[in-house]
C-alpha positions in Angstrom: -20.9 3.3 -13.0 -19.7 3.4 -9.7 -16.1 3.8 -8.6 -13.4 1.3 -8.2 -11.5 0.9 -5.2 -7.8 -0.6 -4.9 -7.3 -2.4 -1.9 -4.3 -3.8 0.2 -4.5 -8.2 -0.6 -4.0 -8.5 2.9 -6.8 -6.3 4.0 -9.1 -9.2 2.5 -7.6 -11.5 4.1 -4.5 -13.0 1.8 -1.0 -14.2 3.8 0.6 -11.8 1.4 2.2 -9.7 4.0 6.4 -10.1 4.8 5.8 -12.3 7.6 3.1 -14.5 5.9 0.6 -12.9 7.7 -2.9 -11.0 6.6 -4.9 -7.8 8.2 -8.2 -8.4 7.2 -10.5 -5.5 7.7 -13.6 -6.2 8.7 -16.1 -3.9 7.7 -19.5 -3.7 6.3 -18.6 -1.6 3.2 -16.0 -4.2 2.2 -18.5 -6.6 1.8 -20.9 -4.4 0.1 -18.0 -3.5 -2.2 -16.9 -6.7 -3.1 -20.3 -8.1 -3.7 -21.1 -4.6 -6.3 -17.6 -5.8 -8.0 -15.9 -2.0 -6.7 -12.6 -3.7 -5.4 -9.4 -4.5 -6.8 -7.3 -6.6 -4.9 -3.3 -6.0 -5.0 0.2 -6.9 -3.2 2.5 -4.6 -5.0 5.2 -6.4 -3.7 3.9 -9.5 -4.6 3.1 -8.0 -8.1 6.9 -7.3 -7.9 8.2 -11.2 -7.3 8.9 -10.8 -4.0 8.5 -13.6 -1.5 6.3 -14.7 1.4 7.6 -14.6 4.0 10.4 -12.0 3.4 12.5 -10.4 5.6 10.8 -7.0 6.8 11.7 -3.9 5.0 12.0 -0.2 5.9 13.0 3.3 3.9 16.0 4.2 5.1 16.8 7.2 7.1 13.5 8.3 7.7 12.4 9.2 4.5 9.3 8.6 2.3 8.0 7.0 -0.3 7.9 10.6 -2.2 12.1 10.6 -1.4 12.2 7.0 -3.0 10.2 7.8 -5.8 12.4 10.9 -6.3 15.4 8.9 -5.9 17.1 10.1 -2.8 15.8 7.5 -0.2 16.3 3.2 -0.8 14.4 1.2 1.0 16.2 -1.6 2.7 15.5 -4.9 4.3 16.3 -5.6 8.0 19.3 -7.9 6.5 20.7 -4.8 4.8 19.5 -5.8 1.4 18.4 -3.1 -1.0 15.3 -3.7 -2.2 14.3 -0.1 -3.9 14.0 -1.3 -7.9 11.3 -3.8 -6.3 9.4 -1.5 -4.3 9.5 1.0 -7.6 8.3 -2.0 -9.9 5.5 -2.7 -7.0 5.0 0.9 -6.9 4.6 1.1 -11.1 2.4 -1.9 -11.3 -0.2 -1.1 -8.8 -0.3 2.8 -10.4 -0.7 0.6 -13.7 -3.6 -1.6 -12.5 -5.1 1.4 -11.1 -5.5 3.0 -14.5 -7.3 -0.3 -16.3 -9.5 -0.8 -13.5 -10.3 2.5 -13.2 -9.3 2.6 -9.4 -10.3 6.6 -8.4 -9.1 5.4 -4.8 -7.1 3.0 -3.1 -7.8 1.6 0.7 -4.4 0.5 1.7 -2.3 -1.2 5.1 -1.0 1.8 6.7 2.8 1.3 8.5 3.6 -1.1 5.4 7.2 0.7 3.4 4.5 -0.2 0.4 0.9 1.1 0.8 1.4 3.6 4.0 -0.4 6.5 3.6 -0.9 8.0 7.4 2.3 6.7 8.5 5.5 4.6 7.4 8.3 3.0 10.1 11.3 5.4 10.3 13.8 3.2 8.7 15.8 2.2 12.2 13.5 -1.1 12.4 13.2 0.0 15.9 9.3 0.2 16.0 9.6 4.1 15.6 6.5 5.4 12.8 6.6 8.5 11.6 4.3 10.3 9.1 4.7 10.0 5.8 3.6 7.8 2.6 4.9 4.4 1.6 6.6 4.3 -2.0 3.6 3.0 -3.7 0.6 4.9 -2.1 2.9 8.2 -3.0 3.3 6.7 -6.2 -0.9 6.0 -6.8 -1.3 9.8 -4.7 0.8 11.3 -8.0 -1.2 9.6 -10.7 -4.4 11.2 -9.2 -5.6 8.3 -7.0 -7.1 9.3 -3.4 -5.4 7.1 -0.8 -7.2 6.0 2.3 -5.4 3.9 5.3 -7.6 0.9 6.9 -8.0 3.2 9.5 -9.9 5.9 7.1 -12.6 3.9 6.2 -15.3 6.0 7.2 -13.9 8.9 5.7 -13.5 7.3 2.1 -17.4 5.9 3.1 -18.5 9.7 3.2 -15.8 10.5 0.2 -17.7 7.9 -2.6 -20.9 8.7 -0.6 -22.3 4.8 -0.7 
């Protein structure tokens, strides 16, 4: 049986993203994927109960989602809101759905305070990125899943060798 991939709602084209948006990735191997049944489609922060649109969020002080997960960074919402227990519970469920579907990787949005994996903003909502992990792709990363960003396509091509 071949591998299940977790991927990023709005990488297949679903307005899930905080300003309503998508960031479909077109690619041949998506649509291979999807027409073998390999992906599983998730918005953690969707899965959480947050809203479309929302106002944008950032971790705070540029920290990571490793710092979250350990509980010494918050993420917080341009408006100042803290919004950390819904990025954890975004974080959980997407690890959870990971383990019934049998997800040995995830292809997530990179940037997003959620599913970056190459980069996260630096918590200043100025534009600044910084390298680091999002709260859930550290979160599927310590349960064991390999993380790719949209921009690692090829390389997690070569990695399931399709």
């Amino acid at each position: 049986m071949q591998s299940k991939i977790l991927v990023s709602a709005c990488l297949m084209g679903h307005a899930v993203r905080y300003d309503g948006g998508a960031k479909p990735l077109l690619h041949p191997a998506i649509e291979t994927w999807l027409a073998e049944g390999r992906l599983v489609t998730i918005c953690p922060e969707m899965s959480a109960g947050m809203k479309v649109p929302r106002p944008p969020a950032e971790i705070g002080n540029a920290a990571t989602g490793e710092d979250v997960l350990a509980g010494t960074a918050r993420v917080v919402e341009l408006t100042g809101a803290d919004v950390t227990e819904a990025f954890l519970l975004a974080a959980e469920n997407a690890v959870a759905l990971a383990r019934q579907a049998g997800c040995h990787y995830a292809l997530l949005i990179d940037g997003s305070p959620s599913c970056g994996s190459g980069f996260i903003y630096d918590g200043t909502f100025s534009g600044r990125k910084q390298a680091g992990a999002g709260v859930t792709a550290a979160a599927l990363k310590a349960a064991g899943v390999e993380v790719f960003s949209d921009r690692e396509i090829e390389r997690l091509i070569e990695r399931i060798g399709q």
